[in-house]
N, C-alpha and C positions, 0 to 999 in steps of 0.2 A: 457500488464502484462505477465510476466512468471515466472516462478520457486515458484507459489502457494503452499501455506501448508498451513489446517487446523489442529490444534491440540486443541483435546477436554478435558480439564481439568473440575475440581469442580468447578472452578468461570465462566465457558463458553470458549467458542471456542476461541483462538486464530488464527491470521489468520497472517501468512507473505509470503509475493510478493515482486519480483524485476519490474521496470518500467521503461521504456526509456525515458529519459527526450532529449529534443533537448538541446543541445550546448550551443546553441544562447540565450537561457533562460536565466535569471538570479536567482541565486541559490534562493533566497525569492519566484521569480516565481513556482519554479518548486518546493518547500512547500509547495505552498497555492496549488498547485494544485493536490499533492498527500494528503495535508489535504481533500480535496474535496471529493477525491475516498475515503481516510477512514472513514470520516462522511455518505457517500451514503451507505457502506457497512455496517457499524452499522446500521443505518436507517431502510435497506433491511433486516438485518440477525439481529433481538434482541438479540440472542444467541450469538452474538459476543462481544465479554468483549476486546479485545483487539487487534489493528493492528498492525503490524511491518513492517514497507514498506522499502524498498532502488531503490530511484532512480540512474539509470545511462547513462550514452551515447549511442546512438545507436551503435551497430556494438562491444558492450563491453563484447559481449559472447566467 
């Protein structure tokens, strides 16, 4: 994960991150597996109302 941002509003925190997905993945893959990290993160931080994630290729910086 990189390029984190929490932002703190009236409804709770938002939270967006970029993520490196492999390649080789296929794009459903690489959903369910950023749904994952943002179900963990809700879980972890109740304060969070909302994730925004983008996955992408390694080396896409």
């Amino acid at each position: 994960m990189h390029n984190v941002r929490v932002r703190d509003t009236e409804a709770g925190e938002i939270v967006n991150f970029h993520c490196y997905a492999e390649p080789t993945l296929s794009v459903i893959a690489v959903h369910d597996r950023v749904d994952e990290i943002e179900r963990g993160l809700r879980r972890a931080f109740p304060t969070v109302k909302r994730v925004i994630s983008h996955a992408e290729p390694p080396n896409a910086d």
